[in-house]
C-alpha positions as semicolon CSV with decimal commas, in nm:
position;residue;x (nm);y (nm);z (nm)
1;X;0,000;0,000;0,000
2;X;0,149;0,368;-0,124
3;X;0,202;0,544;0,190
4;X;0,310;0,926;0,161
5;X;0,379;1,063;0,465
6;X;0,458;1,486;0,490
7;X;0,621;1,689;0,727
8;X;0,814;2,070;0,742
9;X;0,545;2,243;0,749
10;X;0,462;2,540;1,034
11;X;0,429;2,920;1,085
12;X;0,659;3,157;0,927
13;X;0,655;3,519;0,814
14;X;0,720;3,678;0,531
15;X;1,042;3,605;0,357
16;X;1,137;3,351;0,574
17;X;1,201;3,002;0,454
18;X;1,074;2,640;0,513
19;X;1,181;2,338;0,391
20;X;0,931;2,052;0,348
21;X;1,021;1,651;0,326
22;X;0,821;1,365;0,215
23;X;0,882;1,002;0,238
24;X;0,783;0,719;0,024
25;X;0,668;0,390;0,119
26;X;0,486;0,110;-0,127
27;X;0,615;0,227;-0,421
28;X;0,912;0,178;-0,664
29;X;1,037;0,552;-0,607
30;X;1,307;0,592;-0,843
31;X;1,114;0,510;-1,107
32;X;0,856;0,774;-1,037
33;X;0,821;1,107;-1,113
34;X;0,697;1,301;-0,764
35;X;0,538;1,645;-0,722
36;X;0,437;1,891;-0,487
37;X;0,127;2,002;-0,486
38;X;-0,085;2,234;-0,255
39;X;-0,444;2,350;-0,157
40;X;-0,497;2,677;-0,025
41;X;-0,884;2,748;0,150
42;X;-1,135;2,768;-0,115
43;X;-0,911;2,678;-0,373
44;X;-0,843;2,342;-0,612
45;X;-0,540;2,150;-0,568
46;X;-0,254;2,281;-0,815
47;X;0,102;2,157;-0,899
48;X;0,403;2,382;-0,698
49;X;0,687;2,159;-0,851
50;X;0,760;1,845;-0,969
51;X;1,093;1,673;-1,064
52;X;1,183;1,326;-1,316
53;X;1,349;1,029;-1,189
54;X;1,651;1,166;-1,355
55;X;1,619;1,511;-1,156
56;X;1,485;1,756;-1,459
57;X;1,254;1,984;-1,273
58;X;0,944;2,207;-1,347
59;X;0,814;2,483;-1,147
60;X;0,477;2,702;-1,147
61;X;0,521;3,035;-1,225
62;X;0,426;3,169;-0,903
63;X;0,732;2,991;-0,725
64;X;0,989;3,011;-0,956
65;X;1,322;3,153;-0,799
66;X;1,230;3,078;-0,485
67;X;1,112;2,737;-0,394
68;X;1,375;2,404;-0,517
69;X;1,181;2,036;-0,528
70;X;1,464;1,744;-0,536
71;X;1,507;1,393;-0,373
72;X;1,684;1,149;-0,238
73;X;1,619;0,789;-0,390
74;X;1,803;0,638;-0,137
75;X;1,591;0,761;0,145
76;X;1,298;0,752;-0,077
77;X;1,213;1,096;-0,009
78;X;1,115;1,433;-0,179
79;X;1,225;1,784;-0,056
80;X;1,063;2,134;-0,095
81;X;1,305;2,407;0,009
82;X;1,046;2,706;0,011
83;X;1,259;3,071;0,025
84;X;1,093;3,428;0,075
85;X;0,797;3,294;0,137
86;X;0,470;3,526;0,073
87;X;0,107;3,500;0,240
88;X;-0,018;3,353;-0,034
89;X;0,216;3,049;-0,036
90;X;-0,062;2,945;0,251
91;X;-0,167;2,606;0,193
92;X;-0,147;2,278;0,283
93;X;0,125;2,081;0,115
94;X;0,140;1,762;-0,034
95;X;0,317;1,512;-0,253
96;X;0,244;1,270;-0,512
97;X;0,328;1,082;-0,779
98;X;0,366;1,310;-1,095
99;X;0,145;1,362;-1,352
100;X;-0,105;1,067;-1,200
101;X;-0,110;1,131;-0,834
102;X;-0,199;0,858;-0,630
103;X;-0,371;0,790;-0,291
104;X;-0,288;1,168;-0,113
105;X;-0,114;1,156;0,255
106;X;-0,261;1,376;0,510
107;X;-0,039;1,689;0,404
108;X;0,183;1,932;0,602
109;X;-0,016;2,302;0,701
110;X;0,225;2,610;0,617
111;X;0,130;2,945;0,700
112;X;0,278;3,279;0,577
113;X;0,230;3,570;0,811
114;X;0,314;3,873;0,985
C-alpha cells in the first residue's frame, strides 16, 4: 500500500524560509516522477513543482526563484526548500506521484504571516 507521509510544514513570516520533506513507502520511487502540490482554503489542488526520476525539474510560475523540489532515492524521499515565502504560499502541502497522483497523505499546514 502507497504510503506518503509529509512533514516541514509550520508558521513563518514573510520572507522567511521552510523546507518541506516527504517520504515514500509502497512504491518503486526511483522510477517515479513526484510532485508537490498544494491546496490553499477555497481553492483546487494545483502543482508547486515536480521533478523526473533523472532530476529535470518544473516549477509554477508563481514559485519560480524561490522554492527548489529534489530527492533522495536512497531515502525515498522528496524535498521542498520554500525561500521568501509570501502569504499567499498558505496552503497545505502535499506530494504525489507526478502527472497521476496517487492515494494523497494527510499533508503538512504552512502558514505565511506577519
Amino acid at each position: 500500500q502507497v504510503q506518503l507521509v509529509e512533514s516541514g510544514g509550520g508558521v513563518v513570516q514573510p520572507g522567511g524560509s521552510l523546507r518541506l520533506s516527504c517520504a515514500a513507502s509502497g512504491l518503486i520511487f526511483s522510477i517515479n516522477a513526484m510532485g508537490w502540490y498544494r491546496q490553499a482554503p477555497g481553492k483546487e489542488r494545483e502543482l508547486v513543482a515536480a521533478i523526473t526520476r533523472g532530476g529535470t525539474t518544473t516549477y509554477a510560475d508563481s514559485v519560480k526563484g524561490r522554492f527548489t523540489i529534489s530527492r533522495d532515492n536512497a531515502k525515498s524521499t522528496v524535498y521542498l526548500q520554500m525561500n521568501s515565502l509570501k502569504p499567499e504560499d498558505t496552503a497545505v502541502y502535499y506530494c504525489n506521484r507526478y502527472p497521476t497522483p496517487m492515494r494523497w497523505g494527510q499533508g503538512t499546514q504552512v502558514n505565511v504571516s506577519s
